[in-house]
mmCIF file of the C-alpha atoms, coordinates in Angstrom:
data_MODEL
# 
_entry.id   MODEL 
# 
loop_
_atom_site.group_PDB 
_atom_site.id 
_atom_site.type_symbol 
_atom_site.label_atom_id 
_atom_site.label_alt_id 
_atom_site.label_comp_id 
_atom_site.label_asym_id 
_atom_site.label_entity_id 
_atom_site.label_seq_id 
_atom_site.pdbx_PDB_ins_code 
_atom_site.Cartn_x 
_atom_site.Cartn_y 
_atom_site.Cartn_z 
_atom_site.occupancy 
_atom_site.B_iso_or_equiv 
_atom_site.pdbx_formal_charge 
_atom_site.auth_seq_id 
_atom_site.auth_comp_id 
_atom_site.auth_asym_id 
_atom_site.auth_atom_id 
_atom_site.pdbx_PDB_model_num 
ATOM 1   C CA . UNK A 1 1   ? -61.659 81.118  -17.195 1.00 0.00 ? 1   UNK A CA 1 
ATOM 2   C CA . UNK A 1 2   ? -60.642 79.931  -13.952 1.00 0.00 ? 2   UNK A CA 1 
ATOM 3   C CA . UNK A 1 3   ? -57.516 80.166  -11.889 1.00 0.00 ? 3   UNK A CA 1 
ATOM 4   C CA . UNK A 1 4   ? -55.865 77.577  -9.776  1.00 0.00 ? 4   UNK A CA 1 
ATOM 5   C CA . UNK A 1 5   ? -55.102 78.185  -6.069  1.00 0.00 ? 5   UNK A CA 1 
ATOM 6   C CA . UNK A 1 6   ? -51.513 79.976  -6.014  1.00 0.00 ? 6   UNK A CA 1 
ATOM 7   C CA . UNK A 1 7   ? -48.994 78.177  -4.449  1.00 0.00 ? 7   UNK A CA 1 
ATOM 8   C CA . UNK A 1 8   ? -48.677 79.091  -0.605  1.00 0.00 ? 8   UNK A CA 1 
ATOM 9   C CA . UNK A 1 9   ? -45.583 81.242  0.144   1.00 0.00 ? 9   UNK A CA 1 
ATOM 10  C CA . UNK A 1 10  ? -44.375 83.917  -1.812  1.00 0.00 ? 10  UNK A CA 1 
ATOM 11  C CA . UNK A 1 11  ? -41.366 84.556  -0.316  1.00 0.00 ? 11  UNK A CA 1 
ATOM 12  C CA . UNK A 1 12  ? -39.869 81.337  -1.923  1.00 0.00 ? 12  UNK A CA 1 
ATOM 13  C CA . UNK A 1 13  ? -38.743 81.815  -5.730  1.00 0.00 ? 13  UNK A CA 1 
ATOM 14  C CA . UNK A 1 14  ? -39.566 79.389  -7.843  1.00 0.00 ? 14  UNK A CA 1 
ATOM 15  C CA . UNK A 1 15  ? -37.319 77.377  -9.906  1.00 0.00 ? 15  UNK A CA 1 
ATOM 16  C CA . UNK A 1 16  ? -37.595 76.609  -13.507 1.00 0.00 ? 16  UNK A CA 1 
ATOM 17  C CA . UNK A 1 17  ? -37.974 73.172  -12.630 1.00 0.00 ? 17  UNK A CA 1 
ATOM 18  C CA . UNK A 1 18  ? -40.837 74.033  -10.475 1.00 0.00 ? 18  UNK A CA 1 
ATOM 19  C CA . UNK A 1 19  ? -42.653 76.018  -12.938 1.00 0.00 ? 19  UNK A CA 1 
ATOM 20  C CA . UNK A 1 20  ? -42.630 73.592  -15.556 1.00 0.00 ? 20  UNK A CA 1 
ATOM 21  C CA . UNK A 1 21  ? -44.180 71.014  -12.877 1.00 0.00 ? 21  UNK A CA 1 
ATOM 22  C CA . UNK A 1 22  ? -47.485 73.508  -13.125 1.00 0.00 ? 22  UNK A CA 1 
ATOM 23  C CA . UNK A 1 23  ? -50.200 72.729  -15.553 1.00 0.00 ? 23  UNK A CA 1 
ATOM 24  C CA . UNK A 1 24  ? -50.039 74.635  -18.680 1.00 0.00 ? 24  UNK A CA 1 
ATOM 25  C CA . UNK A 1 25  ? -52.841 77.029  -19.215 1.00 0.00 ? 25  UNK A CA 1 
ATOM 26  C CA . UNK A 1 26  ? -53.557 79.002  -22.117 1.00 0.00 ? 26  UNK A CA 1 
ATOM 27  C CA . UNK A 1 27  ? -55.976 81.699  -23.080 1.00 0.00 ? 27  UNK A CA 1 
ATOM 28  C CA . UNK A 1 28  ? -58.863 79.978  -24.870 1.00 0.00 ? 28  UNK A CA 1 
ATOM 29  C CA . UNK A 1 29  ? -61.452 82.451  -25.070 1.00 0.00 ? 29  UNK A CA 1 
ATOM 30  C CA . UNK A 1 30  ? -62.189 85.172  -28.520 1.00 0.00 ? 30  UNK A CA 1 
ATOM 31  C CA . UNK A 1 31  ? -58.853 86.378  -29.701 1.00 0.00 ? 31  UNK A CA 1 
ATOM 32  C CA . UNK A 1 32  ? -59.322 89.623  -32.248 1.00 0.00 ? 32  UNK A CA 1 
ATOM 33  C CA . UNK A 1 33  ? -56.417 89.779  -34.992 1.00 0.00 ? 33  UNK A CA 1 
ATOM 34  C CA . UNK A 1 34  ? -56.848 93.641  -35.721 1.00 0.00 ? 34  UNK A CA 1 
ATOM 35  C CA . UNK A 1 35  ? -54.972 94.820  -39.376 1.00 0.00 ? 35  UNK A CA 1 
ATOM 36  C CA . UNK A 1 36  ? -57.384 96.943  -40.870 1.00 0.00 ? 36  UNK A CA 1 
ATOM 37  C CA . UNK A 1 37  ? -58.738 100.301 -39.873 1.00 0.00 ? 37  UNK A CA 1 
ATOM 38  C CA . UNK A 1 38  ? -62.416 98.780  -39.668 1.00 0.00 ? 38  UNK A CA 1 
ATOM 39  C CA . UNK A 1 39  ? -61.393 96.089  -37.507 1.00 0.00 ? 39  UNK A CA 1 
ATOM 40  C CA . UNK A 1 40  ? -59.205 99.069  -35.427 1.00 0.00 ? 40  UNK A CA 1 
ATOM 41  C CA . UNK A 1 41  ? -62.606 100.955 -34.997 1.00 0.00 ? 41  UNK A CA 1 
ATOM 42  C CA . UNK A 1 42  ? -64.283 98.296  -34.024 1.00 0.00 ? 42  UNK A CA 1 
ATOM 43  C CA . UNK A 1 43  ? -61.993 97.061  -31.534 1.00 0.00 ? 43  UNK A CA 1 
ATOM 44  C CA . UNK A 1 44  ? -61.577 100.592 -30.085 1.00 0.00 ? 44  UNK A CA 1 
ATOM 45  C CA . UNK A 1 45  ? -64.786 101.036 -29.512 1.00 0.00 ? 45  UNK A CA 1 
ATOM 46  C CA . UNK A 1 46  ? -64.936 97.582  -27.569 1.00 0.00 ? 46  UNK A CA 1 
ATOM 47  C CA . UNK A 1 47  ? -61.632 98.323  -25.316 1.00 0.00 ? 47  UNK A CA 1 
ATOM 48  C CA . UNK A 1 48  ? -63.213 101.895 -24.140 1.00 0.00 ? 48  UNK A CA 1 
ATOM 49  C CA . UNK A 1 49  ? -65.829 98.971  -22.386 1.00 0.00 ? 49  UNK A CA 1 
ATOM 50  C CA . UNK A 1 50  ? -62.493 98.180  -20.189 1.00 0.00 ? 50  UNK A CA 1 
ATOM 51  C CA . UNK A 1 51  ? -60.820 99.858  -17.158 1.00 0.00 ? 51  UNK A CA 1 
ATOM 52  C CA . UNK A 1 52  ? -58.343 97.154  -16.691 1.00 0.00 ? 52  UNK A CA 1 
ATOM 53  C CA . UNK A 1 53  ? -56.282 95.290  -19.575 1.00 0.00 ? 53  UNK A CA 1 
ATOM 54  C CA . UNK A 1 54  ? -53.429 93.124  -20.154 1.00 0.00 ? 54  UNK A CA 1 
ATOM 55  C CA . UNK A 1 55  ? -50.191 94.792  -22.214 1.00 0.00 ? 55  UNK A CA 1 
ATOM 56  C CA . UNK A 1 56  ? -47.619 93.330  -24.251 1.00 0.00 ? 56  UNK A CA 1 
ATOM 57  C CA . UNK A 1 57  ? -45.844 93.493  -27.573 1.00 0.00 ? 57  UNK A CA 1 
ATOM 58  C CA . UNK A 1 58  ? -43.807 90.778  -29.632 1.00 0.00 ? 58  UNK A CA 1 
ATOM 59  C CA . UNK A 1 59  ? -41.007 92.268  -32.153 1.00 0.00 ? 59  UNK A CA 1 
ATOM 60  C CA . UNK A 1 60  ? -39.085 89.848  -34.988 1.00 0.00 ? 60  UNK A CA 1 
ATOM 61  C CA . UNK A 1 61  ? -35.905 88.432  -33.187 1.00 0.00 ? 61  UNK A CA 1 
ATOM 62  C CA . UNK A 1 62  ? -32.937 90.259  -34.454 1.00 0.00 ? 62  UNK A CA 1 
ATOM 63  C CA . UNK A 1 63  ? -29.851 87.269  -34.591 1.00 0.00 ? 63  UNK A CA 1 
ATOM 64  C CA . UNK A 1 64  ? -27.160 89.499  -35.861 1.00 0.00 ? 64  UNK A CA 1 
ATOM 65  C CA . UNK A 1 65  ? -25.088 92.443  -34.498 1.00 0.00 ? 65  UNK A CA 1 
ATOM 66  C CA . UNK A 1 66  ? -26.342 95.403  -35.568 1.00 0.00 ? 66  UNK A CA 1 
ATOM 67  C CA . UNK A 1 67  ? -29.979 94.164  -36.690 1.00 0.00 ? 67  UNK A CA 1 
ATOM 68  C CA . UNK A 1 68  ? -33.108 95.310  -34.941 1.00 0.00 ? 68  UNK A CA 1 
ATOM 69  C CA . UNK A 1 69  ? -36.458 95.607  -35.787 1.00 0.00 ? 69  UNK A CA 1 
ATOM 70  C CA . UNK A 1 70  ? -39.504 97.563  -34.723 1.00 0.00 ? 70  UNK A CA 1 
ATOM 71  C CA . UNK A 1 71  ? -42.597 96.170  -32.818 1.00 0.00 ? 71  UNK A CA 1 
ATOM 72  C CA . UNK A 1 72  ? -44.649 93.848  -34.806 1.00 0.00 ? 72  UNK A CA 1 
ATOM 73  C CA . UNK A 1 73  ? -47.807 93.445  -32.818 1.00 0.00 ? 73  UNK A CA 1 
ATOM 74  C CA . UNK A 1 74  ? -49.252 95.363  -29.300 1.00 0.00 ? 74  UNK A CA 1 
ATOM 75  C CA . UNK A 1 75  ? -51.887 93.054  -27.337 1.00 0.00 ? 75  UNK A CA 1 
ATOM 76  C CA . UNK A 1 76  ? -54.146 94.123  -25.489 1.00 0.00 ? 76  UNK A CA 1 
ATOM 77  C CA . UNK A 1 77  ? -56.275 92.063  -23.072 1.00 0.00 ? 77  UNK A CA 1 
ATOM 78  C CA . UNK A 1 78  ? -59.503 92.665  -22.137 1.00 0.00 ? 78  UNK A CA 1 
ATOM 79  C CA . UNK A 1 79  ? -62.107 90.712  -19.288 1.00 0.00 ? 79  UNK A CA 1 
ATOM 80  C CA . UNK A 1 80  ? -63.707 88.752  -22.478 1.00 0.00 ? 80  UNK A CA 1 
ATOM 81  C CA . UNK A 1 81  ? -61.623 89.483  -25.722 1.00 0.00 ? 81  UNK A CA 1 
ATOM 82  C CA . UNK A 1 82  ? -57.850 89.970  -26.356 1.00 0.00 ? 82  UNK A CA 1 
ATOM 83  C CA . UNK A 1 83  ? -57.043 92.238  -29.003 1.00 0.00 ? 83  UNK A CA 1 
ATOM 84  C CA . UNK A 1 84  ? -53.521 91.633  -31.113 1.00 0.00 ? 84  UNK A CA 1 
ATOM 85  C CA . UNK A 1 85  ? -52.491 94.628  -33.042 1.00 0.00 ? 85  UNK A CA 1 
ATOM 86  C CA . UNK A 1 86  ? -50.863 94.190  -36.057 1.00 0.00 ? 86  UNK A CA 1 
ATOM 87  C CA . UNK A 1 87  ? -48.391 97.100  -36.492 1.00 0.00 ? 87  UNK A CA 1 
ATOM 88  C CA . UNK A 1 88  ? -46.651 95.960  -39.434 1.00 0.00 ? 88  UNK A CA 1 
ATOM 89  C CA . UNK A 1 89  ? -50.472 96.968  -41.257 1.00 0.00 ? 89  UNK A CA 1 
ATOM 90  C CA . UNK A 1 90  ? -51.441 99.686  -38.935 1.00 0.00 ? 90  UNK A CA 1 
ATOM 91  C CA . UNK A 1 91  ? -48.243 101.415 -37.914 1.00 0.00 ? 91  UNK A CA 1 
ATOM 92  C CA . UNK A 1 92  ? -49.322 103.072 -34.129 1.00 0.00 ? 92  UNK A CA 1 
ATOM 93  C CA . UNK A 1 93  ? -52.137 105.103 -35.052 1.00 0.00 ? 93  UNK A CA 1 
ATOM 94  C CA . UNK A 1 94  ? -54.306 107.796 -32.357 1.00 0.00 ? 94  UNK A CA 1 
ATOM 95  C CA . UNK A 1 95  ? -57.064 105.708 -31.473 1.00 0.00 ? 95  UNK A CA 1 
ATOM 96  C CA . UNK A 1 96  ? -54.374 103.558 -30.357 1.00 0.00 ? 96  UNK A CA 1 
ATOM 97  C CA . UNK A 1 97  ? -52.104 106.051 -28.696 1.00 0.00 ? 97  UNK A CA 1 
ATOM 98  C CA . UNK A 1 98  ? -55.413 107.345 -27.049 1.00 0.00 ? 98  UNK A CA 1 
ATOM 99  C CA . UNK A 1 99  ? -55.505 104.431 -24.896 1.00 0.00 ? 99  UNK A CA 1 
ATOM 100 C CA . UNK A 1 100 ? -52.007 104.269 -24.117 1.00 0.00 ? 100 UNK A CA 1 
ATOM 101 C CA . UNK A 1 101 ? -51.975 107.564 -22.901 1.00 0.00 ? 101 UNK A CA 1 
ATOM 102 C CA . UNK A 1 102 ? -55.096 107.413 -20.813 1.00 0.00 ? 102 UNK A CA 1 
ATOM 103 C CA . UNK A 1 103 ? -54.435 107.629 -17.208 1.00 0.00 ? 103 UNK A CA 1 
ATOM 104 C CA . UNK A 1 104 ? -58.000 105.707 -16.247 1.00 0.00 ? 104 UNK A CA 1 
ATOM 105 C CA . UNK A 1 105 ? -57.247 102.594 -17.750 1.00 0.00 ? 105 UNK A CA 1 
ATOM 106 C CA . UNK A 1 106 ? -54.780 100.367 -16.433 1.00 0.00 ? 106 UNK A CA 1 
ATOM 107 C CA . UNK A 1 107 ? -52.347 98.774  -18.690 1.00 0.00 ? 107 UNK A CA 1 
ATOM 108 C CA . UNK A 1 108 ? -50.759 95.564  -16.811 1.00 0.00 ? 108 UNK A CA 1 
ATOM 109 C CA . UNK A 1 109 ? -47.480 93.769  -18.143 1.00 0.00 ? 109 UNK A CA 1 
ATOM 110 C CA . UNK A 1 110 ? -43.983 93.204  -17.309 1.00 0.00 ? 110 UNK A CA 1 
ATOM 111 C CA . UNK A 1 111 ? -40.695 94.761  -18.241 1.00 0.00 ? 111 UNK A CA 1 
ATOM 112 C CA . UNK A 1 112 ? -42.936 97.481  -19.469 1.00 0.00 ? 112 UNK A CA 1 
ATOM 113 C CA . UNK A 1 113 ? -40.453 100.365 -20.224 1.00 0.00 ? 113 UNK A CA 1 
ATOM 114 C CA . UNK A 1 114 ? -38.368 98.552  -22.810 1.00 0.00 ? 114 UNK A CA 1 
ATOM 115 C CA . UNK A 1 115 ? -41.813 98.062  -24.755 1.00 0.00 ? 115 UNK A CA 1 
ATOM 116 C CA . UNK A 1 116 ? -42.940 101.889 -24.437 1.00 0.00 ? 116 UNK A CA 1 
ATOM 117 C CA . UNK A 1 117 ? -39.812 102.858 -25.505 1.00 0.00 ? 117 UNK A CA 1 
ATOM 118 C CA . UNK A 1 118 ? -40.134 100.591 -28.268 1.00 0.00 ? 118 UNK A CA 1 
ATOM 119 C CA . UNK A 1 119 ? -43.391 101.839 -29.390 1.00 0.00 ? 119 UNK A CA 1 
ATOM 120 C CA . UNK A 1 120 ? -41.761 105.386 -29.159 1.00 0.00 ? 120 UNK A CA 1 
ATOM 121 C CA . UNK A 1 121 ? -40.178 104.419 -32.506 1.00 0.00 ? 121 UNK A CA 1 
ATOM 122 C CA . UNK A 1 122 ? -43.269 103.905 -34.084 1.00 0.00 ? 122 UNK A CA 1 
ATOM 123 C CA . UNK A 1 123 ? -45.086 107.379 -32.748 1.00 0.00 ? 123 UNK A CA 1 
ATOM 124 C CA . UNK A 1 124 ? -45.012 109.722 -29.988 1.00 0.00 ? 124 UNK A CA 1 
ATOM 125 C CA . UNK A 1 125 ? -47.337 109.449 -27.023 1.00 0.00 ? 125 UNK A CA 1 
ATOM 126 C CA . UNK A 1 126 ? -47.281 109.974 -23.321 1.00 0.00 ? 126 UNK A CA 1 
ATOM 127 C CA . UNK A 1 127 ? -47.833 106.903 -21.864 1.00 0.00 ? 127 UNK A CA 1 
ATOM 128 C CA . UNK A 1 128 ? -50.330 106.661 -18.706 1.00 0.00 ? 128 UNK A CA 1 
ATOM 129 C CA . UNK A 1 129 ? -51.819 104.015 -16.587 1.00 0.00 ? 129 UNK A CA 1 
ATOM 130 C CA . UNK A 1 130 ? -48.769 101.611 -17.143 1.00 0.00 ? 130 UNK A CA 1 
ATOM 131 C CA . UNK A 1 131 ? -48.849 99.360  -14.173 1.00 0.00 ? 131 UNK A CA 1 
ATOM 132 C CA . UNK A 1 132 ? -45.749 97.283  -14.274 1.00 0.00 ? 132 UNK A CA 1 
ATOM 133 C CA . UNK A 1 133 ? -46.253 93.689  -12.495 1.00 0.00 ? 133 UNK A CA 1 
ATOM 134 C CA . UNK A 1 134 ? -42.704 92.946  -11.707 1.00 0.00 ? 134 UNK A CA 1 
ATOM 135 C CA . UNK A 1 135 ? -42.534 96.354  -9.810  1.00 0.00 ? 135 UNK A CA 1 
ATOM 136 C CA . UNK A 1 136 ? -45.596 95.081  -7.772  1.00 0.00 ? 136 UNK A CA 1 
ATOM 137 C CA . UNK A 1 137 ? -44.235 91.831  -7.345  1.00 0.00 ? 137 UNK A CA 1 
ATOM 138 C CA . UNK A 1 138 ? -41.051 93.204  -5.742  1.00 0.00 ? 138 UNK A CA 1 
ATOM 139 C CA . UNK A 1 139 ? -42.901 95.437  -3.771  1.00 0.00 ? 139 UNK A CA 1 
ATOM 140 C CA . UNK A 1 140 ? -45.161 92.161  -2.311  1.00 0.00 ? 140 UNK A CA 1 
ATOM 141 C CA . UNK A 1 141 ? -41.512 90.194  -1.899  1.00 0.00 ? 141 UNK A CA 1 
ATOM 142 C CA . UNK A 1 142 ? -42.599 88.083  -3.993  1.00 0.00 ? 142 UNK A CA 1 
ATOM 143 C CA . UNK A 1 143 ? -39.120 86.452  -5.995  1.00 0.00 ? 143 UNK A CA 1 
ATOM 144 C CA . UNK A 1 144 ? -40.334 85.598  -8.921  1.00 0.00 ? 144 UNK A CA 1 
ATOM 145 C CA . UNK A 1 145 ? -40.601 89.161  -11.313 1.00 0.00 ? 145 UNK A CA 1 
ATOM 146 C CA . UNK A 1 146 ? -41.074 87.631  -14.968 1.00 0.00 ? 146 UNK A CA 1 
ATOM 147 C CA . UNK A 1 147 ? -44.474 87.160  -16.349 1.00 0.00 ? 147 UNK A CA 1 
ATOM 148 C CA . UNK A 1 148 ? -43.979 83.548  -16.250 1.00 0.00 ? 148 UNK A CA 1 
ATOM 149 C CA . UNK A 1 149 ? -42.628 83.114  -13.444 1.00 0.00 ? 149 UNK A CA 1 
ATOM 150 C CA . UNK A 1 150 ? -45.204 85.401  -11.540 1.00 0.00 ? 150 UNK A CA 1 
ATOM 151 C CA . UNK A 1 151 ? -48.259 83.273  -12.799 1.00 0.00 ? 151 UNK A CA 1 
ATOM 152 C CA . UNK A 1 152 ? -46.820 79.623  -11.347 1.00 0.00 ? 152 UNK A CA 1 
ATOM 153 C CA . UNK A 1 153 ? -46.325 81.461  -7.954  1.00 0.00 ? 153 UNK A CA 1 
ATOM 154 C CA . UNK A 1 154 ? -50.045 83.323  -8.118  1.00 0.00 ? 154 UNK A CA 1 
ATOM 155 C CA . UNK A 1 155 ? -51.580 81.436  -10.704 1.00 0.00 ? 155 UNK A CA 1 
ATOM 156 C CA . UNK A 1 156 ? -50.669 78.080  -10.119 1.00 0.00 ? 156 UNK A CA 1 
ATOM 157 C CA . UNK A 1 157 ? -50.312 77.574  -14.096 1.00 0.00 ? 157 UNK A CA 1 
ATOM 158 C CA . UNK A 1 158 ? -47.351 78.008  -16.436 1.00 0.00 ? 158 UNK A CA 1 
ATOM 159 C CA . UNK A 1 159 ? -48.132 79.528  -19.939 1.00 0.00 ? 159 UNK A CA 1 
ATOM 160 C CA . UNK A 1 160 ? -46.539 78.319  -23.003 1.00 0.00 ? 160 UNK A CA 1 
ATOM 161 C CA . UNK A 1 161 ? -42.846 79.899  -24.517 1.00 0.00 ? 161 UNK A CA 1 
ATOM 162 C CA . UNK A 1 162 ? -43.019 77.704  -28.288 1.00 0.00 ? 162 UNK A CA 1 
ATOM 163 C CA . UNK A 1 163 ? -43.499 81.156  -30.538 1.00 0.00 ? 163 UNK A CA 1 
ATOM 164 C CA . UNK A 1 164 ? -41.891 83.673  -28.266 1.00 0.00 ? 164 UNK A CA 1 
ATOM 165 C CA . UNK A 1 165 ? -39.010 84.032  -30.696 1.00 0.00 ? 165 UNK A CA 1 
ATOM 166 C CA . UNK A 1 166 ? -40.821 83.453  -34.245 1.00 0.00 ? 166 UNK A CA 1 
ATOM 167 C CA . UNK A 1 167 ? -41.278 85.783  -36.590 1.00 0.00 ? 167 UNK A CA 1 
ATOM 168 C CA . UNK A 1 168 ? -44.046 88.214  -35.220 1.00 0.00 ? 168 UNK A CA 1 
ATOM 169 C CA . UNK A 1 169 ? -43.570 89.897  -38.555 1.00 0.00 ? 169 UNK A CA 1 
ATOM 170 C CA . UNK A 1 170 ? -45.199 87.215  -40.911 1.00 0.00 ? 170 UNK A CA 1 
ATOM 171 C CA . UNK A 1 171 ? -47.974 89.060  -42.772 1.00 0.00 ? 171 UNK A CA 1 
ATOM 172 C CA . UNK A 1 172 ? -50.644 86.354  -41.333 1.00 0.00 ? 172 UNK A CA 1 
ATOM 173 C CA . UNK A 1 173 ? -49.628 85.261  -37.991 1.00 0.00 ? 173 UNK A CA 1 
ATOM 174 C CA . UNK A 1 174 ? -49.879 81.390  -37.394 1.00 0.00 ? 174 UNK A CA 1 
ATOM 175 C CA . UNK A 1 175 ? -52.131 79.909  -34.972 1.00 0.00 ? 175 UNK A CA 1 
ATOM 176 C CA . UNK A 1 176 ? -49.941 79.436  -32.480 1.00 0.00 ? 176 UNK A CA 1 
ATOM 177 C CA . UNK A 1 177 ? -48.536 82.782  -32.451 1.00 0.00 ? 177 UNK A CA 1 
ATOM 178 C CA . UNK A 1 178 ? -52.386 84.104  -31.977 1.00 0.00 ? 178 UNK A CA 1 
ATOM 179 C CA . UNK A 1 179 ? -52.246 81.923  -28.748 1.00 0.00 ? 179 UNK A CA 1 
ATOM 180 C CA . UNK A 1 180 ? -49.109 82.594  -27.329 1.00 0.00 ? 180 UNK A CA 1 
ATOM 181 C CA . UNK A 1 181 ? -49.541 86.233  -27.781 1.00 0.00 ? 181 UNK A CA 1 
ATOM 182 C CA . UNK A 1 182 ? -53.409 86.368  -26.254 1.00 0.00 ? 182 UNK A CA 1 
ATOM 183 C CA . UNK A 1 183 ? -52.053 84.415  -23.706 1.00 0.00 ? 183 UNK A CA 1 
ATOM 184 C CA . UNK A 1 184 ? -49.174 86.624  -22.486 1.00 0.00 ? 184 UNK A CA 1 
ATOM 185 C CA . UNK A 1 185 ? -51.497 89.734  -22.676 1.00 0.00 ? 185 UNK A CA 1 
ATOM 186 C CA . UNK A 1 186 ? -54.613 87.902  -20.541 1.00 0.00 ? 186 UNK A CA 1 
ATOM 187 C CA . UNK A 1 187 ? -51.854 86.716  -17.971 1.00 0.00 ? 187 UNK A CA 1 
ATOM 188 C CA . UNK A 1 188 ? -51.093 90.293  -17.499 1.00 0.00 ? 188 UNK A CA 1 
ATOM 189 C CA . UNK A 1 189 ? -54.700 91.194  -16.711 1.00 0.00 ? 189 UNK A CA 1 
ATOM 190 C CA . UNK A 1 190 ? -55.052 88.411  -14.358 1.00 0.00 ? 190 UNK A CA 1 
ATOM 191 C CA . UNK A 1 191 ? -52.006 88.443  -12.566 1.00 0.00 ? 191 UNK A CA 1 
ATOM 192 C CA . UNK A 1 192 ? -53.112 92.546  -11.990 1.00 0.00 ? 192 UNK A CA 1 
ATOM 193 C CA . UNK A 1 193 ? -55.976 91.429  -10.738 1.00 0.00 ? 193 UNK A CA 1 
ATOM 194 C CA . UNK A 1 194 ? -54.628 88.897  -8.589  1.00 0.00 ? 194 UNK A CA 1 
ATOM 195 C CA . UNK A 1 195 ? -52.368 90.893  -7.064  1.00 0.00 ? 195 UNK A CA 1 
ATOM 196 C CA . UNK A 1 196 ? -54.950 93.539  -6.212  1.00 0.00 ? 196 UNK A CA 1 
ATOM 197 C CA . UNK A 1 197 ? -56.749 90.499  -4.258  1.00 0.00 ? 197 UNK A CA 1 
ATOM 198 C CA . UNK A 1 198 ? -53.638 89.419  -2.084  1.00 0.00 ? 198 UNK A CA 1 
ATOM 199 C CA . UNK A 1 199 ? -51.951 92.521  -1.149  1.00 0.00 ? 199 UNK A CA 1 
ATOM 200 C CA . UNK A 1 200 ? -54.724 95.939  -1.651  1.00 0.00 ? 200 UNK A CA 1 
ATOM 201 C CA . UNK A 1 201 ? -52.933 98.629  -2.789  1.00 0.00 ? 201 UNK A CA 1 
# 
């Protein structure tokens, strides 16, 4: 898929207002909804392809004091193929954990440490390779730090926010949930990448 132009000057932050002036964009390309430990195998096996992926997780909305809940699904975002995780079926198991922990492979998101700690609940691992976006975005001087906001001002495209609080714990995830979370996860991979293109690190 292609990219827009970003907008010209990054030290301006973007409103809201300007954002949702952008074009939508969504990922559109093979989305992989992994539950069983086949499909986990088999999307393993396709990830260790990948030195560079898109990270994120999505966790039921807790709307009362005192009521959390623990990650429902880890996506992962490959050149081709994003990869959704559903940890309701699979818990966090090692193949899993093996990538998370792998120091070559570059996992690219936002807010990152509130998700690792997150997954922490579900299994120990020593995370590696986390690269977090709105750290790299501050360090460029760059305003905006969320992942939306970060892919109007490099992108040129805003990315959808309908299923960001629905119930990522459903047992079969709706289709729009399967798009919003792809889409999230292959933002991270391209704003990474983008990033790597305007200011080499």
């Amino acid at each position: 898929m292609h990219t827009t132009d970003p907008r010209p000057g990054f030290a301006h932050r973007m409103t809201k207002e300007e954002i949702n002036a952008c074009p939508m964009q969504r990922w559109e390309g093979v989305t992989h909804v992994i539950r069983t430990p086949e499909e986990l195998g088999r999307a393993v096996r396709a990830l260790a392809q990948e030195s560079v992926l898109g990270f994120d997780t999505e966790t039921r909305p807790a709307y009362h004091k005192g009521e959390s809940y623990l990650p429902s699904l880890l996506q992962l975002a490959g050149e081709n193929e994003v990869y959704l995780f559903q940890l309701k079926h699979l818990g966090l198991p090692a193949p899993l954990r093996e990538i998370l922990a792998d120091p070559k492979v570059v996992k690219a998101g936002v807010a990152l440490a509130y998700d690792l700690q997150e997954l922490h609940k579900l299994a120990p691992f020593r995370p590696a390779g986390f690269v977090d976006l709105g750290t790299l975005a501050k360090k460029a001087e760059i305003k905006n730090h969320g992942l939306r906001g970060l892919a109007a001002v490099l992108l040129g495209f805003r990315i959808p926010k309908g299923a960001q609080t629905s119930n990522w714990a459903r047992d079969v995830l709706a289709p729009a949930q399967i798009q919003y979370a792809a889409t999230d996860a292959w933002v991270g991979r391209e704003l990474y990448l983008k990033l790597g293109e305007e200011f080499p690190r």
